[in-house]
Backbone bond lengths (Angstrom), bond angles and torsions (degrees), N, CA, C in turn:
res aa  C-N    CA-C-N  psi(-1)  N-CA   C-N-CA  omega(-1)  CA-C   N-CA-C  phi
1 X - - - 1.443 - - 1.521 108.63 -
2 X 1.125 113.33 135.72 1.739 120.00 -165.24 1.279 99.31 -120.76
3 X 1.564 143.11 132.66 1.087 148.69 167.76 1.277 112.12 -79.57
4 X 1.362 121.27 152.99 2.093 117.56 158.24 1.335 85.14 -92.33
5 X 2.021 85.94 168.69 1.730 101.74 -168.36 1.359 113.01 -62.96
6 X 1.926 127.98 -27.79 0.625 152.62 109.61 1.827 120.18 34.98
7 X 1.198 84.35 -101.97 2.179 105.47 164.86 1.643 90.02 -50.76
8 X 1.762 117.41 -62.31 1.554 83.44 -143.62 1.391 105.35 -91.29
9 X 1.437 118.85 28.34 1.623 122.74 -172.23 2.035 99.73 -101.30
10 X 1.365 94.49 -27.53 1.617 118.75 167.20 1.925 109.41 -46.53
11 X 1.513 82.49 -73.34 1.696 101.33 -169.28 1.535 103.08 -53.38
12 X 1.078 113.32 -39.44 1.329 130.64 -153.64 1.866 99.58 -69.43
13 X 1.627 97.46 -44.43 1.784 99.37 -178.90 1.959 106.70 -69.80
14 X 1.066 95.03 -37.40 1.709 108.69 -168.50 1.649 94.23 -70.34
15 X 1.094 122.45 -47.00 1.555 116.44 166.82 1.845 119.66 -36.79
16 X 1.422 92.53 -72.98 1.709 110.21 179.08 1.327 108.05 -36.41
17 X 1.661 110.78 -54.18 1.384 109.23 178.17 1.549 132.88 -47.06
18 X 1.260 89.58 -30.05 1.882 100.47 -164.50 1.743 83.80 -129.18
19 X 0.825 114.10 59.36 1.645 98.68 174.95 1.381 100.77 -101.17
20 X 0.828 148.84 1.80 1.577 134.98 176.06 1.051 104.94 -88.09
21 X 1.343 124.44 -42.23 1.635 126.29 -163.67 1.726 89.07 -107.74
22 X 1.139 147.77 -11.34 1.410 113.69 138.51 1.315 122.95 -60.17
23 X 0.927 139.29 -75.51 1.483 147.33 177.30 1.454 112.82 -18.74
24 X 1.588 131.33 -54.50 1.088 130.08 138.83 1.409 141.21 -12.19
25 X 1.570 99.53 -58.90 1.630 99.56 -164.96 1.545 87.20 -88.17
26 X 1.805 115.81 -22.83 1.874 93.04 -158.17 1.487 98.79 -83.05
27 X 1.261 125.93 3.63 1.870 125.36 -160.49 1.572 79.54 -91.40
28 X 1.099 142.24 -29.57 1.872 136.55 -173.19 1.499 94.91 -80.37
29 X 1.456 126.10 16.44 1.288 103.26 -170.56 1.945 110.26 -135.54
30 X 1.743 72.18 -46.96 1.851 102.42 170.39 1.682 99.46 -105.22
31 X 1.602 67.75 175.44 1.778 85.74 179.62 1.699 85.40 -92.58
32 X 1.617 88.05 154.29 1.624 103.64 174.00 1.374 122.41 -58.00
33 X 1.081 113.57 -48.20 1.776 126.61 168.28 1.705 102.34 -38.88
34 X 1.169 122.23 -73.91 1.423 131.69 164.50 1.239 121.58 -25.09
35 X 1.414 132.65 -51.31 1.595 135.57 132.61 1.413 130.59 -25.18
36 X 1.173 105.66 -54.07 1.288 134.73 177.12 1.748 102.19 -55.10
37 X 1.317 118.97 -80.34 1.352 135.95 -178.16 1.653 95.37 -45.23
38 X 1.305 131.80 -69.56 1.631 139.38 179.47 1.677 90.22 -32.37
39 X 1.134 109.51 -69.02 1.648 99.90 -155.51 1.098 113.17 -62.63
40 X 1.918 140.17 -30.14 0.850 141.33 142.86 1.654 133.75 -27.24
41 X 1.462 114.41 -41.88 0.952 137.66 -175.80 1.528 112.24 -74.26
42 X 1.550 100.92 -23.03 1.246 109.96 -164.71 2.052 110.64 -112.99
43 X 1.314 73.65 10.52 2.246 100.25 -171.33 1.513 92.81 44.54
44 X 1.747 115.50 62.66 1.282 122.44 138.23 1.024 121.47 -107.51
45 X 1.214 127.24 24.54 1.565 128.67 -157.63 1.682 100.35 -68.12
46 X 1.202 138.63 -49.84 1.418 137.73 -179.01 1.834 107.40 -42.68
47 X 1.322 100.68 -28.49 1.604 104.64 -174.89 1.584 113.25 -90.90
48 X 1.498 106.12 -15.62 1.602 93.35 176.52 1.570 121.54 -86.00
49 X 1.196 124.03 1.92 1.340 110.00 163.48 1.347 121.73 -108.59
């Protein structure tokens, strides 16, 4: 599934917002690195550590 810049400029704000308590629940799910890489992906990288 491929996002437009659009969608992933979307996800990307709704992330920032709640990023603490995403990061949280998705590390019980993923590996942290995997979080890590997403938020990057998503130019949250300042927020994943």
């Amino acid at each position: 599934m491929e996002l437009s810049q659009e969608e992933s400029e979307v996800v990307a704000w709704f992330l920032s917002q709640h990023w603490s308590e995403f990061s949280e629940i998705a590390e019980e799910y993923l590996l942290a690195s995997a979080v890590h890489r997403l938020a990057e992906k998503l130019g949250l990288e300042n927020r994943a550590a």
